[in-house]
C-alpha positions as CSV (number, residue, x, y, z in Angstrom):
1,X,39.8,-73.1,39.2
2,X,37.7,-75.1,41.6
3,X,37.6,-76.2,45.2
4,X,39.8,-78.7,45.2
5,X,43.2,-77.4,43.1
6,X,45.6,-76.7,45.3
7,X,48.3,-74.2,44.5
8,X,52.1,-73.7,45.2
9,X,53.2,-71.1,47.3
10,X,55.3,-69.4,44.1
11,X,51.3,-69.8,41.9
12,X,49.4,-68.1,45.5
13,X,51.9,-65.5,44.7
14,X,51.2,-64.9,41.1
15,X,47.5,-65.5,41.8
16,X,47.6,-62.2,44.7
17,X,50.7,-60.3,43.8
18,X,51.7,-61.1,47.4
19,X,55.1,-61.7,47.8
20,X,56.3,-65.6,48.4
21,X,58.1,-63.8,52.0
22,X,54.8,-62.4,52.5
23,X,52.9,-65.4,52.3
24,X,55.9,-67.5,54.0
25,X,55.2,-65.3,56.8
26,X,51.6,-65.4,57.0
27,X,51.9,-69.0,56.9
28,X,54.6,-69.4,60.1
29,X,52.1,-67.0,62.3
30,X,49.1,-68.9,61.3
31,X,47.0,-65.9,59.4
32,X,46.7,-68.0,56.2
33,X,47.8,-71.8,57.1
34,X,48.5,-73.9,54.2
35,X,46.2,-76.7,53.3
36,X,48.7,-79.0,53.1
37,X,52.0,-80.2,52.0
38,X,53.3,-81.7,49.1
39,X,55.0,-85.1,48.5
40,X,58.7,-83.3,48.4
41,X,57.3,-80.9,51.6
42,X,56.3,-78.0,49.9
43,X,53.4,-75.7,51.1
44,X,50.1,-76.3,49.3
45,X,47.0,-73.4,49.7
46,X,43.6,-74.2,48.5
47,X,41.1,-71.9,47.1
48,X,40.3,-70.6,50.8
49,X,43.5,-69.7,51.7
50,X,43.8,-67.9,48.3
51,X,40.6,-66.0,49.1
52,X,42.0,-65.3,52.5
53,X,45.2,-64.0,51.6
54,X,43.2,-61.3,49.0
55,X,41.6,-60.4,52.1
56,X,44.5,-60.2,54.4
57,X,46.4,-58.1,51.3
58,X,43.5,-55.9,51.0
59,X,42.9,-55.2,54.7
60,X,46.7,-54.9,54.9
61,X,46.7,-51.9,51.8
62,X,44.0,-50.3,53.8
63,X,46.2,-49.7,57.0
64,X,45.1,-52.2,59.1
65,X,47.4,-54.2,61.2
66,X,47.8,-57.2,61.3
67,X,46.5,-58.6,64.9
68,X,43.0,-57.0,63.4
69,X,43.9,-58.3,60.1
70,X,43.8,-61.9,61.9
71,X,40.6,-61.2,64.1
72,X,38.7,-60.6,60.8
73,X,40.2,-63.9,59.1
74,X,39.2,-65.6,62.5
75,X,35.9,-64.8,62.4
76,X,36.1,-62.9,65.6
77,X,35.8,-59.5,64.0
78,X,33.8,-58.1,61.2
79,X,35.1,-56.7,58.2
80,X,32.3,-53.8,59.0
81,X,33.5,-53.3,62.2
82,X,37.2,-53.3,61.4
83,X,36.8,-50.6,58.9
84,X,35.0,-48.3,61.3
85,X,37.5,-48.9,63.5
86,X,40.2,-47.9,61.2
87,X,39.0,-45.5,59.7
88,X,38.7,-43.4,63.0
89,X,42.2,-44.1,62.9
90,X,43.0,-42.5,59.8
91,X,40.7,-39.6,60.6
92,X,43.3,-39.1,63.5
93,X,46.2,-39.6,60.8
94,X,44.5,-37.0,58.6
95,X,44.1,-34.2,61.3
96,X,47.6,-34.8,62.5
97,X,49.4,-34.7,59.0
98,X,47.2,-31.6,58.3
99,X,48.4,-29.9,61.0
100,X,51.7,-31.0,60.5
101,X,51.8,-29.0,56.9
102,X,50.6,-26.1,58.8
103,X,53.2,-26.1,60.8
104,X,55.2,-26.3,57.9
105,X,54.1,-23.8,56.2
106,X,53.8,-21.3,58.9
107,X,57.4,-22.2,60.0
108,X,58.4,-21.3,56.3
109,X,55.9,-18.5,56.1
110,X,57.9,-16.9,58.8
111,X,61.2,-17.6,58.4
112,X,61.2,-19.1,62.0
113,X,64.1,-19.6,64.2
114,X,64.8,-22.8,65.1
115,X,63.7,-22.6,68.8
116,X,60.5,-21.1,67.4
117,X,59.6,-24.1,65.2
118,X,60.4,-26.1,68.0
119,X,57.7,-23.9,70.0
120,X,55.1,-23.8,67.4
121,X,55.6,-27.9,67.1
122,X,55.3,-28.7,70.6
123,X,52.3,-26.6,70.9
124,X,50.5,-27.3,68.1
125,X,51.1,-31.4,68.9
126,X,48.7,-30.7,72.3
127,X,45.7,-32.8,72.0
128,X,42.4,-30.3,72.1
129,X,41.4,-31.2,76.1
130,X,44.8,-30.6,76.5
131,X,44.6,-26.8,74.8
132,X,41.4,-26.2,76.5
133,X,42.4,-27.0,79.8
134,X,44.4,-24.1,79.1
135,X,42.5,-22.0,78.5
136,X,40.6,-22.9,81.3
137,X,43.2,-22.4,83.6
138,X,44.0,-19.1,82.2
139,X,40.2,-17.6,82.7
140,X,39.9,-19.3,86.4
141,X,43.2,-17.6,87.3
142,X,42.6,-14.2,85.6
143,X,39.0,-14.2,87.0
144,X,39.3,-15.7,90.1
145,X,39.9,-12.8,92.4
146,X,36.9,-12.2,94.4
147,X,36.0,-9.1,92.5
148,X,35.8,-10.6,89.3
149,X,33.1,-10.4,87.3
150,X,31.5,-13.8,86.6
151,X,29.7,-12.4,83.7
152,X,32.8,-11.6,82.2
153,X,34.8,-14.7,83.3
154,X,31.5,-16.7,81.7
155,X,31.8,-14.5,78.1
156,X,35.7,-14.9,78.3
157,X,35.3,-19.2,78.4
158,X,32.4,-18.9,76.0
159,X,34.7,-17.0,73.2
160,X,37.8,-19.3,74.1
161,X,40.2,-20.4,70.9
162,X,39.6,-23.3,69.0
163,X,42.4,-24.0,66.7
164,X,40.6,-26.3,63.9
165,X,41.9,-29.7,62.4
166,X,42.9,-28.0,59.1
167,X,44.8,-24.8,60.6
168,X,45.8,-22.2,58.0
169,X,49.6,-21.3,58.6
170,X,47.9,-17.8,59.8
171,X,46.1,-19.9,62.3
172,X,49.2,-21.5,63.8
173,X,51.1,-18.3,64.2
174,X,48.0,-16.8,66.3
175,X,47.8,-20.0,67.8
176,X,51.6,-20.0,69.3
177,X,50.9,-16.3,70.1
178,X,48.0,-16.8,72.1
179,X,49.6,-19.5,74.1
180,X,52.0,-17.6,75.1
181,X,50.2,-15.0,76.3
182,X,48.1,-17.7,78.2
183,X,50.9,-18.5,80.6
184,X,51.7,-14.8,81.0
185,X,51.0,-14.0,84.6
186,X,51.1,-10.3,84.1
187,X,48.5,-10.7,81.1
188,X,46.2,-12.4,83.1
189,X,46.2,-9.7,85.9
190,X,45.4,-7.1,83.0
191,X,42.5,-9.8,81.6
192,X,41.0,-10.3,85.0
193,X,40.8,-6.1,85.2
194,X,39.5,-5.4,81.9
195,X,35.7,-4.8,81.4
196,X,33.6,-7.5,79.9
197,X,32.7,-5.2,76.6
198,X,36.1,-5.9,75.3
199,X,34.8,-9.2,73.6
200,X,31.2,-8.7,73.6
201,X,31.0,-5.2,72.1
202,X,28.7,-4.3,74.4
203,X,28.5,0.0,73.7
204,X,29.5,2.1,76.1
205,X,26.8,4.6,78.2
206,X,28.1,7.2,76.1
207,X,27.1,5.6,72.8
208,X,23.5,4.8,74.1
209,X,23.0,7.9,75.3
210,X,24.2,10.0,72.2
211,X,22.1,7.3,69.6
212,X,23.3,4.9,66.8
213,X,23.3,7.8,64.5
214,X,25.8,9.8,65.9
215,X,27.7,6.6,67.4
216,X,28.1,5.7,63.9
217,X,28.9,8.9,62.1
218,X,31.8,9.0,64.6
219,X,32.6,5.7,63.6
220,X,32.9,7.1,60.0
221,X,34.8,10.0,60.3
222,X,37.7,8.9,62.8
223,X,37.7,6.2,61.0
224,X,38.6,8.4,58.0
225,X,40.7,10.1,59.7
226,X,43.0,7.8,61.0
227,X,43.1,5.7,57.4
228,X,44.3,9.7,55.9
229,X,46.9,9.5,58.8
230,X,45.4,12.7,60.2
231,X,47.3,13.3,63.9
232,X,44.2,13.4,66.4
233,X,46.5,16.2,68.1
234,X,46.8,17.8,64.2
235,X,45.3,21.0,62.8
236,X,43.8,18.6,60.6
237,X,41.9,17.1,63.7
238,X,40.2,19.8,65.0
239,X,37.3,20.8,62.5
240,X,36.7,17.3,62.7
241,X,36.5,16.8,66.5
242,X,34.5,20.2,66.8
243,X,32.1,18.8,64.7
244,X,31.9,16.2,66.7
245,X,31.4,17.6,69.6
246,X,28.5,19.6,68.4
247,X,26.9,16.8,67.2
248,X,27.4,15.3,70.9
249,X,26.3,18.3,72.7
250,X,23.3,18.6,70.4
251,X,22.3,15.0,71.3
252,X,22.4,15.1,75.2
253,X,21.2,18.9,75.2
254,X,24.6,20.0,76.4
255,X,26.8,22.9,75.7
256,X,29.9,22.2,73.4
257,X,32.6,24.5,75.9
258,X,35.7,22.7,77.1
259,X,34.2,21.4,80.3
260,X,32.1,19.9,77.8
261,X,34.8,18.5,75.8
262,X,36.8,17.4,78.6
263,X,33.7,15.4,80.0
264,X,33.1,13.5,76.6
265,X,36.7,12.3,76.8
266,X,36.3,11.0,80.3
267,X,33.0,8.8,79.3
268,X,35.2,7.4,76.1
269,X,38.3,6.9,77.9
270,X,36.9,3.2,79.0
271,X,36.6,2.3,75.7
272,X,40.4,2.8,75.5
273,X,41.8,-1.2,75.5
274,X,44.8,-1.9,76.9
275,X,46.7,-3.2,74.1
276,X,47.7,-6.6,75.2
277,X,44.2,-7.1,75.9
278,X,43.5,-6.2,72.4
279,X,45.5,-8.3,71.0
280,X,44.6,-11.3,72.5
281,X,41.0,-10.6,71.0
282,X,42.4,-10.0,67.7
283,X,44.3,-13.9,68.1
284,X,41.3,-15.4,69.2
285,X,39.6,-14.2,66.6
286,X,42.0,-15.4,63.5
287,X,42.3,-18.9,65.1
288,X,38.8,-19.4,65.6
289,X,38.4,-18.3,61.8
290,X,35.9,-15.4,63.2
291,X,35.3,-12.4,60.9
292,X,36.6,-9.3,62.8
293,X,33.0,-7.5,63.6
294,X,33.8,-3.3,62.7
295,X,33.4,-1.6,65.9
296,X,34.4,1.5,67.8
297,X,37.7,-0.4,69.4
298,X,40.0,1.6,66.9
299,X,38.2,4.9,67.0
300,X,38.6,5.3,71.1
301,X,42.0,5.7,71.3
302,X,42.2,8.5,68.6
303,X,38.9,10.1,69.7
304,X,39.9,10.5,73.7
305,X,43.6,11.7,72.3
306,X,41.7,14.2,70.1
307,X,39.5,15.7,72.8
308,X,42.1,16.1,75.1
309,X,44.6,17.7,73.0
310,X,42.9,19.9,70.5
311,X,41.9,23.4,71.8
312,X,38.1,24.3,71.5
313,X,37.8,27.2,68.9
């Protein structure tokens, strides 16, 4: 082979492995011209349009079309910069078809309806400004009352869902959840009136005041309690919550009567989330991928329960 054989269009083809229709078409547009013509009018390439058309193939195989495919043979664009180019492109490719099987998957996972499919597809297909102009909406309307608490508004958006480019199937469900509560204008009144602790875990007065020690031996044993399924108005409950309550009264120098009691209950009740609330923090947690943080959220609702209903021996 040498610069000056020139090569039928049937030899190009057996040369590249690019079909003669191929290279009959690359030919007509002009991306690799023949060289010339032979004496009964066929096409003739040389050994620069057989280089060329291993480029344009290659290029081709890679996903490039072919206007850039031509801008590279032209001269006009680099091979360097055509790649870079394209392969942002198939980053975009890759992040859509991963998402895609999560869908999938989370569709089968749940045995979804078809109108819930449809749901998770169309949300899941929102570009990422688009899902967090959402949730930007949905913290300036819950928070924008002129009571709100900025600090709280400002620790909502700070903690605000990211769904990832490689969702698991878990992710998606919490994702099509979360939107919907989102748009839910009752949700958002109850958001805009929770207290900012909800998220941050910020202790209530009544933990600082008692100490760590006995914030987290309560901790301990509701927790206990409610994993034995022990009622917190039970029989079951009350040695438990007496114990408690001396370990309370003992801490803030108080007396452990029922006005006692019935206090304590008051200072947890604030610690008591409204459920809905709740959940949304448990969503945003499993689609950011966070790892759920063991706090006093679950123990509240038993504890208040407890102090109220079991009778002081």
């Amino acid at each position: 082979m040498d610069g000056t054989t020139l090569y039928s269009i049937g030899e190009l083809a057996r040369r590249t492995g690019v079909p003669v229709r191929t290279i009959r078409f690359y030919s007509d547009t002009g991306v690799v011209a023949p060289t010339g013509r032979s004496p009964a009018g066929y096409r003739l390439y040389d050994l620069d349009a057989l280089l060329r058309l291993e480029l344009a193939r290659t290029l081709r195989e890679l996903g490039m079309d072919l206007a850039t495919v031509r801008r590279v043979l032209e001269s006009t664009l680099s091979v360097a910069e055509a790649a870079a180019v394209h392969a942002e492109a198939v980053d975009v490719q890759i992040r859509t078809l991963r998402l895609r099987r999560s869908v999938l998957r989370a569709v089968a996972a749940r045995g979804s309806s078809p109108e819930e499919a449809t749901l998770m597809h169309r949300l899941t297909r929102l570009s990422g400004e688009e899902r967090r102009r959402l949730t930007d909406d949905f913290t300036d309307d819950a928070f924008g009352g002129a009571d709100a608490d900025p600090a709280a508004r400002d620790m909502v958006r700070a903690a605000a869902p990211e769904l990832p480019d490689d969702p698991t199937a878990e992710q998606i469900a919490a994702w099509v959840e979360l939107a919907e509560l989102l748009g839910d204008e009752d949700f958002r009144a109850r958001m805009g009136r929770t207290a900012a602790r909800r998220a941050d875990g910020v202790p209530l007065g009544i933990e600082t005041e008692a100490g760590a020690e006995v914030t987290e031996y309560t901790r301990r044993t509701v927790t206990g309690a409610r994993e034995a399924g022990i009622a917190p108005d039970g029989e079951e409950a009350a040695p438990l919550v007496d114990d408690l309550v001396r370990r309370y009264a003992r801490a803030l120098a108080r007396t452990p009567d029922g006005e006692f009691r019935a206090w304590l209950a008051e200072r947890f009740a604030p610690g008591v989330p409204d459920p809905r609330v709740e959940r949304y923090w448990r969503l945003v947690w499993r689609v950011n991928g966070w790892q759920v943080v063991p706090g006093m959220v679950p123990v509240y609702p038993w504890l208040v329960e407890a102090l109220r209903g079991t009778a002081t021996p």
